[in-house]
C-alpha positions in Angstrom: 0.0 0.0 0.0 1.3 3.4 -0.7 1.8 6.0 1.6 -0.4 9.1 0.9 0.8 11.5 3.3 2.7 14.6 2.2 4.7 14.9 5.7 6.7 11.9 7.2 5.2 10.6 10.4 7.1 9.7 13.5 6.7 7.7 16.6 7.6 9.8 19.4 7.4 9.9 23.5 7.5 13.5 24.6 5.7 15.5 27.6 2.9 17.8 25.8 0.5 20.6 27.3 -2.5 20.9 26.2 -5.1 23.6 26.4 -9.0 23.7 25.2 -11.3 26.2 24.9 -12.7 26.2 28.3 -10.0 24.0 30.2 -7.1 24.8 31.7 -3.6 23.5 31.0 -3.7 19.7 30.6 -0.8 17.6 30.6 -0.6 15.2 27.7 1.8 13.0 26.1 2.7 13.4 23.0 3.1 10.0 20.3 3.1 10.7 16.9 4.3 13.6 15.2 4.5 15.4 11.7 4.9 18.4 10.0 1.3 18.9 9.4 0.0 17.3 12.8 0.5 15.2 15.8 -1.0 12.4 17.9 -1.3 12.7 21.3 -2.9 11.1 24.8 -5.1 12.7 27.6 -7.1 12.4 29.7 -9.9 14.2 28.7 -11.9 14.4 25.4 -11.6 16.9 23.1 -14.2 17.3 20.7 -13.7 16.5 17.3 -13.3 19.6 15.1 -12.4 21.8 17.9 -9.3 24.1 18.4 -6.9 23.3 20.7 -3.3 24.8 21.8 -0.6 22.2 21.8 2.9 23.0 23.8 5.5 21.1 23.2 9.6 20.9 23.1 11.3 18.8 20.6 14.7 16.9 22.5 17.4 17.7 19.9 16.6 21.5 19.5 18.0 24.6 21.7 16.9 24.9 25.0 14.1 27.8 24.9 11.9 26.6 21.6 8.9 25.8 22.8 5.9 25.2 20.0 2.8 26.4 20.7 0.8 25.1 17.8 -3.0 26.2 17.2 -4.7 22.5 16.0 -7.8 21.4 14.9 -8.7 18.0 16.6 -9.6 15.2 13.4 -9.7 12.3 15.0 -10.5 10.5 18.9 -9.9 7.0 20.6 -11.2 6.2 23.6 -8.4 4.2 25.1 -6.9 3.0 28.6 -2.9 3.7 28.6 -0.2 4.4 30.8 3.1 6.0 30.0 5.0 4.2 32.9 5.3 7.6 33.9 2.8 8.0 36.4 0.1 9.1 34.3 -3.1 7.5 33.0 -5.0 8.5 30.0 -8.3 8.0 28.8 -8.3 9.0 25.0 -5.9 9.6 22.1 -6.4 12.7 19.9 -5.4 13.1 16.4 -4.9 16.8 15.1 -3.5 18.8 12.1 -1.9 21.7 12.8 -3.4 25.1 11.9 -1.6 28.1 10.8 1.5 26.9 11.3 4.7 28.9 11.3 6.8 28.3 7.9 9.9 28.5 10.7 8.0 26.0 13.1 6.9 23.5 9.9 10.5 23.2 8.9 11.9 22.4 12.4 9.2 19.9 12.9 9.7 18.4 8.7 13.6 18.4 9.7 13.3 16.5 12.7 10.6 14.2 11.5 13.3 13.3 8.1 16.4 12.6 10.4 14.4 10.6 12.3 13.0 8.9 9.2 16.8 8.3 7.8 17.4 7.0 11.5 15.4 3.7 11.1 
């Protein structure tokens, strides 16, 4: 089967903040990533179509990047996980990022390719 995405996707593990509309900060875990969106677990629901702020720091870059990504959520799985980090969640969110900074999207697209030429 061919793959139809336009941006690589990777398998990540990576501490994530999340905030909705009406919530406050959320702590969420990030596990997939892109240049055009991410997956991620919480422990509360989003609702699909909804905007949502996602924080997050990628491990290789300089200390003091933080994304702050505006993201519409696509998809939602509700699912029992733990990290092993002291943390269960409920749900996994897919989103595509909205907006997105032409600086941000090639950070994200260069990280996501060495990562691809790491396998």
């Amino acid at each position: 089967m061919q793959e139809r995405r336009k941006h690589p996707r990777i398998i990540v593990d990576l501490p994530a903040t999340v905030r909705f509309s009406l919530h406050s900060d959320m702590q969420a875990r990030l596990i997939e990533l892109s240049g055009a969106g991410a997956r991620f677990l919480c422990a509360l629901a989003p609702e699909i179509h909804s905007e949502l702020e996602l924080r997050f720091s990628l491990p290789s870059r300089r200390i003091g990047h933080e994304f702050r990504l505006m993201a519409n959520v696509r998809h939602l799985f509700d699912v029992i996980a733990t990290t092993g980090k002291g943390a269960d969640y409920r749900y996994v969110a897919g989103v595509e990022f909205q907006n997105i900074q032409p600086q941000d999207r090639a950070i994200l697209e260069e990280f996501c390719a060495a990562a691809c030429t790491q396998k």
